[in-house]
N, C-alpha and C positions, 0 to 999 in steps of 0.2 A: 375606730372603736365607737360606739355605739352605747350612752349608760342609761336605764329606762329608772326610775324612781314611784315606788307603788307605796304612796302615804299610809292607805292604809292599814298595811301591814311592817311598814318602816323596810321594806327591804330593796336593793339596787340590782338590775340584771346587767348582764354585760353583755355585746355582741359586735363580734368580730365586724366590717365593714370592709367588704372589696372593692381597692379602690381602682378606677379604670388604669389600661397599660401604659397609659401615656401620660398618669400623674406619678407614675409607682416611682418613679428615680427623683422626682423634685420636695423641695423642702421649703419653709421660709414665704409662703405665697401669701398673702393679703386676701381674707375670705369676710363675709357676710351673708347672712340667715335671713332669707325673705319668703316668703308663702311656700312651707313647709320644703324648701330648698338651700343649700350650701351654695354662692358664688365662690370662684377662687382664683384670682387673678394672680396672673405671673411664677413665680417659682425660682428656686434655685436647684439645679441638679447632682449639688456636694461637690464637684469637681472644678467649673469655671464657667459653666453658662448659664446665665439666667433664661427666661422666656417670654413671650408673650401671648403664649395662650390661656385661657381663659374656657372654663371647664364651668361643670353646674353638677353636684349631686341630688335628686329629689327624693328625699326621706321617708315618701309615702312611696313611693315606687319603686324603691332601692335600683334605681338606674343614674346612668352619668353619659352626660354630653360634654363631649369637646367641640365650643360653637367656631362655626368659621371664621365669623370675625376677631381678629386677636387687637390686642394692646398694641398704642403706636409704636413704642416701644421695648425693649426686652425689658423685667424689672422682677425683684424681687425684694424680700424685706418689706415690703409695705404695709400700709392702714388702710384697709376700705371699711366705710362707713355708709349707713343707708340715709338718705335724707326725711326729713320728717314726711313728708307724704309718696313715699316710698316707691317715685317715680325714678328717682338714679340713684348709683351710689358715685362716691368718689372718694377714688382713687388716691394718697395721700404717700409723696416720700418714696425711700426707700433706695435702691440699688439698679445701675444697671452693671452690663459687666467688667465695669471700669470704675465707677464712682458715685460717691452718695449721690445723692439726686432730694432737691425740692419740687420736685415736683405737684401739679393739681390735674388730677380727669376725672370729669365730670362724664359719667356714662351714663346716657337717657336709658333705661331698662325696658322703655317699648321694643327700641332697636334692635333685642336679642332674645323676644318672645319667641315669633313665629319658627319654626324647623324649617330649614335649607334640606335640601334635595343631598349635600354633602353632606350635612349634622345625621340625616338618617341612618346614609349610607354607613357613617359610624358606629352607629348605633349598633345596625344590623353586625357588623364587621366584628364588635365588641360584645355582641351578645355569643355570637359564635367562639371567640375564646373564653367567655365564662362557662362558657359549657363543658368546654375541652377543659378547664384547668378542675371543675367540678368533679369532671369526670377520670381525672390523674390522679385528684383527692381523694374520691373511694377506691382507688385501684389502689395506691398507697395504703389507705385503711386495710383493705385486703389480705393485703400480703403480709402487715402487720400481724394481723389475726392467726395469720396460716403459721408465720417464726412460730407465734404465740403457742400455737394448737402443736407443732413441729416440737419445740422445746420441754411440754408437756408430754408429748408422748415419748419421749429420749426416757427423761426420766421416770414414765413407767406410771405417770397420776389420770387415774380415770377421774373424766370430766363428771361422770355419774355417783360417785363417792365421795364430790367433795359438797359441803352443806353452806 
């Protein structure tokens, strides 16, 4: 979810936000907001495993990466926090799939600018099911429309008679 805020007419939009396939089952992950992007480290997936991958949404591009490099270890429940000069964040706490954890990672954020040859390959991989699911969405819409129009003409209501 998505909330946009327009002062100067006091009103709030909402929008949906698709989130890539490989976060869709996890919950519980440790995120931070840095140049106009979502970090999200770790996760839980409701059932008994936690993870350690570690994904990026960018809000001006509504796209998402899953980076190659993942967390040392599985975790979830955590704090990540940006450091003042907004060169890492760390990592803080949290759960692996057995027990609280004190944990501290300290993650340099150069290390996971550049795209890998695999992050793309993702990319490419995941743009191609947004497409597909896109395009399920209006076929769904569709068929909706068609009951709709099907159910209307049973009972006899011209679409041109009504105001």
């Amino acid at each position: 979810l998505s909330i946009e805020y327009d002062e100067n007419y006091n009103i709030f939009q909402f929008y949906d936000v698709r989130v890539c396939t490989t976060m869709r089952s996890f919950c519980c992950y440790g995120f931070v907001y840095i140049d106009d992007s979502i970090l999200f480290f770790g996760g839980y997936d409701g059932i008994k495993n936690a993870s350690r991958e570690v994904h990026r949404y960018s809000i001006v591009h509504d796209q998402w990466i899953k980076f190659e490099l993942t967390l040392p270890m599985p975790l979830n429940c955590c704090v990540a926090t940006l450091s003042k000069d907004n060169r890492c964040v760390h990592v803080i706490g949290g759960y692996d799939e057995h027990d609280t954890l004190s944990t501290h990672m300290k993650i340099i954020l150069q290390k996971w600018t550049s795209e890998t040859r695999i992050e793309r390959e993702w990319i490419k991989k995941e743009k191609k099911i947004r497409y597909i699911e896109e395009i399920e969405k209006e076929k769904k819409e569709i068929e909706m429309m068609n009951e709709e129009l099907s159910i209307m003409e049973q009972q006899q209501l011209d679409i041109r008679k009504l105001k």
